[in-house]
N, C-alpha and C positions, 0 to 999 in steps of 0.2 A: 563787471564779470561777464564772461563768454561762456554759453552755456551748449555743449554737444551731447544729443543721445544717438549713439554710435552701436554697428555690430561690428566686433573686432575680430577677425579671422582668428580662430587654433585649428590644432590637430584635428580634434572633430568636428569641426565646423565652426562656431561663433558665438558670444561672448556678448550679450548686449550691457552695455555701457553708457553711465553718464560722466563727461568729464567735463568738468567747472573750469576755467581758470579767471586767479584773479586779475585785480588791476596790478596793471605793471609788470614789470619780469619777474615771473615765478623765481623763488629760491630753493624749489624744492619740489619732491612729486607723494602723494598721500593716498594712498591704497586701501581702500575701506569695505569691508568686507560686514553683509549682516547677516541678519538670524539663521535660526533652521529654514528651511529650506519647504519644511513637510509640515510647519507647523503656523507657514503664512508669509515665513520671512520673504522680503524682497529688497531691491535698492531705495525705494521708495519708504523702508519702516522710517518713522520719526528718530530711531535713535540713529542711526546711521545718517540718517540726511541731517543731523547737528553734527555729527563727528566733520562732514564736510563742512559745513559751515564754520566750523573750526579751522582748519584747515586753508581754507579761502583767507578768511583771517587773519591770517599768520603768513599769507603769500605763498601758499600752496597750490598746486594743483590738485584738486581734488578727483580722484578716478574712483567710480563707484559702480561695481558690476553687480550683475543679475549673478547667481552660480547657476552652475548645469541644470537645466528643467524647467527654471523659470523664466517667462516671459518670456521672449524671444531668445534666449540662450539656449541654444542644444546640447543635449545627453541629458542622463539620469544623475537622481540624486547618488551619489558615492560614499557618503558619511567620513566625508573631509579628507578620501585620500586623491578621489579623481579632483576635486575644487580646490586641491595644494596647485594638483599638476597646471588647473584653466588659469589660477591667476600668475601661476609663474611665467607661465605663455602669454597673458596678459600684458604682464609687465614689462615682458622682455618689447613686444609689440611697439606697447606705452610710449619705453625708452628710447626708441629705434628714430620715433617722430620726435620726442623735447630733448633729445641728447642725454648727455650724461650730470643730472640733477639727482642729487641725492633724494632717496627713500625714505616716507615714513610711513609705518602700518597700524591700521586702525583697525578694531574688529571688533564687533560686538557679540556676545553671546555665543554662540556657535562659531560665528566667524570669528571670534577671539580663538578659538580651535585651528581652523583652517591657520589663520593668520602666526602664530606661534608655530606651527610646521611649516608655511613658507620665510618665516625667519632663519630658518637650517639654511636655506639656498639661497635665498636670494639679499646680495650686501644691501645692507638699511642704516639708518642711524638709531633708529629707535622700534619700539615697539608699546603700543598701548593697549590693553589689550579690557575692553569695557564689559560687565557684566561676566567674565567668560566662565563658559557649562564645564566647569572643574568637578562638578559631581556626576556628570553625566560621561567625559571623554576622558582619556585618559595623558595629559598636561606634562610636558616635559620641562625640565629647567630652561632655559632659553640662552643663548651667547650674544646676545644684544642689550643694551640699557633697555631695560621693559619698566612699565608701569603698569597696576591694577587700578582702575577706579571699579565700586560696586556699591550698589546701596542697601542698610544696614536691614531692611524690610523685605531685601529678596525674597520673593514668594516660590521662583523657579530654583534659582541656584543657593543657596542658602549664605548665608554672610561668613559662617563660620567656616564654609568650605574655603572660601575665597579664601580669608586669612590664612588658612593651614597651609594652602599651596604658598603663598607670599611668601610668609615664614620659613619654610623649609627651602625655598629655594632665595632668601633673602632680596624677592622682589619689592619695592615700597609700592604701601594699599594707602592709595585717596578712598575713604570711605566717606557716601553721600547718605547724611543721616535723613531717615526718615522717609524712605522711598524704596519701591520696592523693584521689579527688574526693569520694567521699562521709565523710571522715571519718572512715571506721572509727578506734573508740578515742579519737576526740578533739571528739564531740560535745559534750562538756562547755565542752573550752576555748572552740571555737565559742561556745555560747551566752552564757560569760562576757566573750571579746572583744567580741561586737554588744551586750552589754548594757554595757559601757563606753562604747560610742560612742552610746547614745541614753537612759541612764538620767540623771535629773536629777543 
């Protein structure tokens, strides 16, 4: 694995980045987006840095940014409309450097938010969308194969919200029994689940 932490030029300035790749020629590029922003999230959270680990796994490249405000990424927080706009510019950037490799979107929490609105624009194969603040943001159906994983013990987002959105918009929910938003204890299975859903 080759490991870059990168500022990738946008609009308003840059975008700090880590992007993994694995052994061998990538089959693919993996956009991973995490938490609140205002509430500690960073690229660095644990759940996000599995989602890539996943990903690598599966012959991903893994691309994992700061959003606007944190760490070395400029602007302010935007409550997911300006951090639609950074990773679209992002990825267009991304793409520019490993050519045209199919997309896959990762987001947790919050950035399961972000990440479900840059599904509208930008062609993916998939979308998984982990933990994501359905009681907090307001969640659109999606026009890409999505998946929910959430676990049954949510303390933030509640289990029952997850289900509701699934349901109604007949997404399939991986529910991880027994753990509440961040996983504790079950980062493992986490990472095993999303690598069933995107590993050849």
């Amino acid at each position: 694995m080759t490991r870059h932490r990168l500022r990738i030029k946008i609009p308003h300035g840059q975008i700090e980045t880590v992007v993994e790749e694995p052994q061998g020629a990538p089959r693919g590029l993996a956009l991973i987006a995490h938490p609140h922003p205002l509430k500690g999230g960073t690229l660095d959270n644990k759940v996000a840095w599995t989602l890539a680990r996943a990903a690598l796994v599966c012959g991903l490249i893994a691309v994992r940014p700061n959003f606007r405000g944190v760490g070395e990424s400029t602007g302010e927080f935007d409550h997911g409309i300006g951090e639609t706009e950074d990773m679209l510019a992002l990825a267009a950037a991304v793409a520019s450097h490993y050519g045209p490799l199919p997309w896959t979107l990762l987001g947790f929490s919050f950035g399961a938010y972000v990440q479900h609105r840059v599904a509208r624009e930008l062609h993916a194969e998939r979308l998984i969308m982990v933990g994501p603040a359905v009681s907090m943001y307001e969640f659109e159906a999606t026009a890409l194969p999505t998946t929910v994983i959430h676990g049954t013990e949510d303390e933030v987002i509640p289990f029952e919200a997850a289900r509701d959105y699934a349901n109604r918009h007949a997404i399939p929910l991986i529910d991880i029994t027994g753990t509440g938003h961040f996983f504790h204890g079950k980062l493992r299975e986490l990472q095993q689940r999303v690598e069933a859903l995107i590993c050849p």
